[in-house]
N, C-alpha and C positions, 0 to 999 in steps of 0.2 A: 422597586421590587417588581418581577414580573411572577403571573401566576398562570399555572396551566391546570386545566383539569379534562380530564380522561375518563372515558366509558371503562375502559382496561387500560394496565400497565405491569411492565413487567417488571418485580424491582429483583433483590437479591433473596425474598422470603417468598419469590411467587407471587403467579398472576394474583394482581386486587382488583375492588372495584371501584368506580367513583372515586378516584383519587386526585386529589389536589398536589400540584408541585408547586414551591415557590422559588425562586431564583433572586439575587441580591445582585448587584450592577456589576461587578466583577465576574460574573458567570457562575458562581458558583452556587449548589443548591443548597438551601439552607431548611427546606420543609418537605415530610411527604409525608399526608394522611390520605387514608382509605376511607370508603362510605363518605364522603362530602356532598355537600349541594353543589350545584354547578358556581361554578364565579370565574373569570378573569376569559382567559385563550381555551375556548373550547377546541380538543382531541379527541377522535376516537380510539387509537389504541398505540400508547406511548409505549415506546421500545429505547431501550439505548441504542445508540448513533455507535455506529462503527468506526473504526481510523480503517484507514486505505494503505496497508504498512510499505507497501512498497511500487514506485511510479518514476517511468522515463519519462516526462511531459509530452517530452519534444515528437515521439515516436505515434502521438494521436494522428499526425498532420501525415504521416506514412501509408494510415489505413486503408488497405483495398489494394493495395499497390503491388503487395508480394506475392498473391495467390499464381499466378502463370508460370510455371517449370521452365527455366533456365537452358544453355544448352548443354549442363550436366546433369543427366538422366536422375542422379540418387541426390535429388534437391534437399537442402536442409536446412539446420540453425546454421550452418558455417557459410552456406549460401544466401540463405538472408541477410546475414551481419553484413557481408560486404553491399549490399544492397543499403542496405542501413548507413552506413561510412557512405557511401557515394552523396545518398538523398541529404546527409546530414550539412554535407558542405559547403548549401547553398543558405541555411538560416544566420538568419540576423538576433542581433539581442532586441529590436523589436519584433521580430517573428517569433519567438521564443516567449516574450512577456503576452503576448496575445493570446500566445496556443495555451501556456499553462494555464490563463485565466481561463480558456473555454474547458479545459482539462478540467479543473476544477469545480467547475459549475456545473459540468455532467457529474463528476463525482458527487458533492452535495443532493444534487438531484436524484440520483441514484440511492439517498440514505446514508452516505459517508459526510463525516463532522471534520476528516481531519485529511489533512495528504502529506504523506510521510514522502517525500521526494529524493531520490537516491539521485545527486544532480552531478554528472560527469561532463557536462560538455559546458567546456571553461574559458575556451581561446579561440581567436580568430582562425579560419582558414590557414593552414600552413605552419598552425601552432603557436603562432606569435601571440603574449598574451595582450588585452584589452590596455586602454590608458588605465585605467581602474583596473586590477588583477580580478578582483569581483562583479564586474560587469555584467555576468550572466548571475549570477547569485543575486546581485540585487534585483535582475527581472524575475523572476522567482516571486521574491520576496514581494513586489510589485503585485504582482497578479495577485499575490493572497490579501493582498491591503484595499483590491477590489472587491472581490469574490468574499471576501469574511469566514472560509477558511480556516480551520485549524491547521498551520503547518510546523512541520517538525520536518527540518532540513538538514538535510545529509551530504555534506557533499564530500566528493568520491575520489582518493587515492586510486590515481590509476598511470603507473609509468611504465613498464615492461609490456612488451608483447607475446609475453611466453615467462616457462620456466627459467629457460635459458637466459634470460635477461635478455634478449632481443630487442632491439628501438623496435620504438612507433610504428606501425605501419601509415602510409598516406593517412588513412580513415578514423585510425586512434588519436592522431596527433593534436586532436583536438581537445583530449582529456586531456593531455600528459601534463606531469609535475616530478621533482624534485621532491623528497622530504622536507627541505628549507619552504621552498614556495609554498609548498602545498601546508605548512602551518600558518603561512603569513595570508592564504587565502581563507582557509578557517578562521583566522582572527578577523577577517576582515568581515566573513559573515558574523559572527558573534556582535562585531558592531553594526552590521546595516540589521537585524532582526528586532534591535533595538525599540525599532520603527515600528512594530508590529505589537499589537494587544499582549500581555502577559502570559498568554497561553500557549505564545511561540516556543518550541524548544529547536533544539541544535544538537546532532550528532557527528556520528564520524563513517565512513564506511570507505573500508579497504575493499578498493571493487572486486576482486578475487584470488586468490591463489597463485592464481598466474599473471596478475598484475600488478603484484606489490611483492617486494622480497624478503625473505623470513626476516634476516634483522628489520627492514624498515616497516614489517605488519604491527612490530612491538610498539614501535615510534607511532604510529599514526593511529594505533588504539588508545596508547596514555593519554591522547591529545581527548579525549571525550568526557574522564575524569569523573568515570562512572555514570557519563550519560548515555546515549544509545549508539549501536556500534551492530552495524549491520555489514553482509557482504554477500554477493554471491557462492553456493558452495555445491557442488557435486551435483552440477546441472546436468551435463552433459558426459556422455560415454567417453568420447575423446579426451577429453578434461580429464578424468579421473587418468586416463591411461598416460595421459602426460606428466602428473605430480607423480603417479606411482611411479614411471621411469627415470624421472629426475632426483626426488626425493624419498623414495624409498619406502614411501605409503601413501594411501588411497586418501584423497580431500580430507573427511572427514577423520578419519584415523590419524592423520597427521596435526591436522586443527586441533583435536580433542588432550592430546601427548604435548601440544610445545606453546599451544595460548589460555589463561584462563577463561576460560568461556564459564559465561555468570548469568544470571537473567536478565541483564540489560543488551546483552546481545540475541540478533537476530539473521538469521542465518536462511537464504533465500534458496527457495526449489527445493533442494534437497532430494530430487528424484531418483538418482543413483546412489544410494544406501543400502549396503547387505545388512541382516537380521542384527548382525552384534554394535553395526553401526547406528542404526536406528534405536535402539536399546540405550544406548551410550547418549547420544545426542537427548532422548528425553530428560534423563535423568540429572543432566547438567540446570535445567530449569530454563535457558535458553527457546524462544520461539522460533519455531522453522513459520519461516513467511512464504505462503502457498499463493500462487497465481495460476488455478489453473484453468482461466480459458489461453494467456500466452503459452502455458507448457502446453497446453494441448496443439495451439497453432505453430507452436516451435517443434511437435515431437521431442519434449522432452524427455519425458515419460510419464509413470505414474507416483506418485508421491503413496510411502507406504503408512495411510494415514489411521490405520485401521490394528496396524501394532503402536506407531507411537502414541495412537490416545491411551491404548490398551495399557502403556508405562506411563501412564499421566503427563506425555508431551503436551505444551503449548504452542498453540497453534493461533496465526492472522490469515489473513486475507488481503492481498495486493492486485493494482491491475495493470502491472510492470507494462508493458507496449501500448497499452488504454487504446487498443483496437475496436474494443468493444467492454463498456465501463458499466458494468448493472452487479451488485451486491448478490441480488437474488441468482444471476445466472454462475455467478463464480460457486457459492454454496452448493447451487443443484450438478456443477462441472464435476465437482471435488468428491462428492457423494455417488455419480454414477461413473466416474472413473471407478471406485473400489468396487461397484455392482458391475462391472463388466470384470474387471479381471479376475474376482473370485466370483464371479456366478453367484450372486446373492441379493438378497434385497434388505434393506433397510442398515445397511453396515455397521453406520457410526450410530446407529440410537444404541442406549443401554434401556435397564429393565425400568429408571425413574424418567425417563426424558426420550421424545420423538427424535427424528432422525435431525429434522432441520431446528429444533428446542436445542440438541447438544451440540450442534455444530455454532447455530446461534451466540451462546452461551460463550462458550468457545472462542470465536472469533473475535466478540467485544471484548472480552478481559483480554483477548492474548494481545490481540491490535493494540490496546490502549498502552499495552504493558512495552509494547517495541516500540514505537512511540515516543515513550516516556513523558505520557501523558496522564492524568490521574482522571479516568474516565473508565466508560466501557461498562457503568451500572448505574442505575436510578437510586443514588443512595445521598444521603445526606453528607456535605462536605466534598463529595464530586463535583467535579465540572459538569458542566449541562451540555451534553453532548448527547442531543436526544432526536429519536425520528418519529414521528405519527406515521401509521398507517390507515387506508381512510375505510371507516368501519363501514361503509355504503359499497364498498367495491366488490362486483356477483359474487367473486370465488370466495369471498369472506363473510355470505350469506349464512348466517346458524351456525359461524364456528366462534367458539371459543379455547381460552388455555393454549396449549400444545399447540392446535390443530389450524392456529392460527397462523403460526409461524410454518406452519409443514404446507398448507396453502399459498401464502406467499413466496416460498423457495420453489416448490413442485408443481402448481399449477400458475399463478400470478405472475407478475415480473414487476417491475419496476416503477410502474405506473401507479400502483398499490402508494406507491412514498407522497404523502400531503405535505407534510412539515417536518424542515429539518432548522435545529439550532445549533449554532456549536459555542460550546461557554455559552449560552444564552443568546447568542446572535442567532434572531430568527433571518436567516438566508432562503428557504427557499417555504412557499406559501404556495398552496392550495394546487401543487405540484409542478413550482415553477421558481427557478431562483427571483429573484427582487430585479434583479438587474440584467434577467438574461434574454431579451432581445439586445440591449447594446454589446455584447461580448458575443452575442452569436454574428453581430453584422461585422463585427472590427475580424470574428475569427473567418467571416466570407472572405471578407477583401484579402487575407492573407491569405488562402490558398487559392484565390485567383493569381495571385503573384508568382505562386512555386510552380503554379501547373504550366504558368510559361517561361520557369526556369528548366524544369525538368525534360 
């Protein structure tokens, strides 16, 4: 059994104090009192551990690379992507097992327990797949068997280049599948995750609208079998204006009319949603999975987060391009995107709970919930998927409750994270993964590699 005890914690009844946790070898909590004397792993201010619901791995080792304007003046998402297809077709399934691991280890470090990995890149250069069709899946799955990691893996239907049903481009060719393959590759991950602690789950994600075909979105959802079923949806302006002149209605309007969309589905960006869309999508109980420092660097837009809380939408937190992986920065992204476009402050707090309290709140239960993870609250019979924040830290001078959490998102960052567990695996101590100089020197050497491929 392991035991933690905390200055403050936040459970499902509100901040306590002096609280004792205990944890049983399976990671699961089995104890939590308030007012105790100190015993076992001292904390100062125990939070539950976020999931990270949605991540390219591969797309960290890109970082810095796309800021410089092209020689098309109205630079964008459509001119990054291909940028993205170029850089991509230089990785190996050992550059891939590296990067996720360092992926991962920022993310733990950052306060995240779990990495929900939406993983599309399947096949060798030119498409052909590996001797092993799972090849890149088990490096995946590899990296989290270092890192200790909570992963919930997704790997991603993605054969059309369009509505139209268009082949591959060069760039995509590296996803594509077949409905056949592409369940024979799922099976295959189903058996290498094996490998992994009991706290692994396995989804499905039809990478979008334009990438899977109506009949075969039906086929590669049943394949989850009501576990988690994620996809891209009504990211982008062009997107929308392609389904509606193909199919007859707008991403979401169309999703919402012809799939059942249930709570185990998660449904990514979502920044182009008119008022009866966003209304609609809450009310399905479905999580829209929010990344936005990528939508911000992609010009997505802005996510209207400020009616679907209003309809009791569920909401995570992803760091889909993991350009830049910090918990606290995505939180305060999400927040001052709504204070800029309506001119206001404080958006998403209501009259019981601060700005960064509900968003907090929020993002653990929705994360844990796409996931399909039984996490995301300090409660007995959860997983222990928990972060310390370290009560010594300036901006956390004289606050308590609320104002705790509204300091770490609005004034603090990241460095605030002491300890993270996930299921009880203490990973990162005294604001440092266990293992993370070897994974930071293994993830050097590989981008000394690319930078004299590129």
């Amino acid at each position: 059994m392991t035991v933690l005890w905390a200055n403050q914690a936040l459970t499902p009844s509100g901040w306590q104090d002096n609280v004792r946790v205990e944890i049983d070898q399976t990671g699961i909590i089995t104890s939590i009192s308030a007012n105790q004397p100190e015993s076992g792993t001292r904390t100062g201010i125990l939070l539950p551990a976020v999931a990270n619901l949605h991540s390219h791995a591969f797309q960290r080792s890109m970082a810095g690379l796309t800021e410089r304007r092209g020689p098309d003046p109205h630079d964008s998402f459509w001119t990054w992507r291909q940028l993205m297809f170029r850089f991509l077709d230089q990785l190996t399934p050992d550059h891939i097992e590296v990067i996720t691991a360092f992926v991962q280890m920022e993310m733990l470090e950052a306060g995240y327990a779990t990495n929900t990995e939406f993983h599309y890149l399947h096949h060798q250069p030119g498409g052909v797949p590996y001797d092993r069709l799972g090849e890149m899946t088990d490096r995946i799955i590899a990296a989290a068997a270092q890192t200790g990691i909570g992963l919930t893996l997704l790997p991603v239907h993605y054969q059309y280049g369009g509505c139209d049903k268009r082949p591959l481009g060069p760039g995509q060719i590296r996803f594509g599948n077949d409905p056949d393959r592409f369940a024979r590759l799922y099976e295959n991950a189903a058996q290498s995750l094996t490998t992994l602690p009991a706290d692994a789950r396995l989804g499905v994600a039809p990478h979008s609208l334009r990438a899977v075909g109506r009949d075969d979105l039906m086929t590669t959802t049943s394949l989850a079998k009501g576990g988690p079923v994620h996809m891209h949806l009504a990211e982008q302006v062009a997107e929308v204006e392609e389904v509606l002149a193909s199919w007859g209605q707008r991403p979401v309007e169309w999703l919402l009319h012809h799939a059942d969309v249930a709570p185990n589905w998660c449904l990514i960006h979502c920044t182009q949603m008119q008022e009866h869309e966003t209304i609609a999508l809450a009310r399905t109980g479905a999580v829209a999975g929010l990344c936005p420092i990528t939508e911000s660097s992609l010009g997505d837009g802005i996510f209207d987060g400020v009616r679907y809380l209003a309809h009791h939408g569920r909401i995570g937190i992803g760091s889909d391009s993991n350009i830049r992986i910090s918990l606290s920065e995505e939180l305060r992204t999400l927040e001052y995107s709504q204070r800029l476009r309506d001119r206001s402050r404080a958006a998403l707090a209501t009259a019981q709970k601060s700005t960064a309290r509900r968003l907090y709140d929020d993002v653990a239960l929705g994360g844990a919930q796409a996931a399909g993870r039984n996490a995301g609250r300090i409660e007995v019979g959860a997983l222990a998927d928990l972060m310390a924040l370290d009560a010594t830290s300036v901006d956390l001078i004289g606050r308590t409750g609320d104002t705790i959490l509204d300091a770490f998102v609005f004034a603090g960052d990241d460095r605030m994270v002491r300890d993270v567990w996930s299921a009880g695996r203490h990973m990162v101590r005294e604001g440092r993964h266990i293992a993370h100089d070897s994974i930071t020197n293994r993830y050097r050497q590989v981008m000394a590699q690319l930078r004299d491929m590129v």
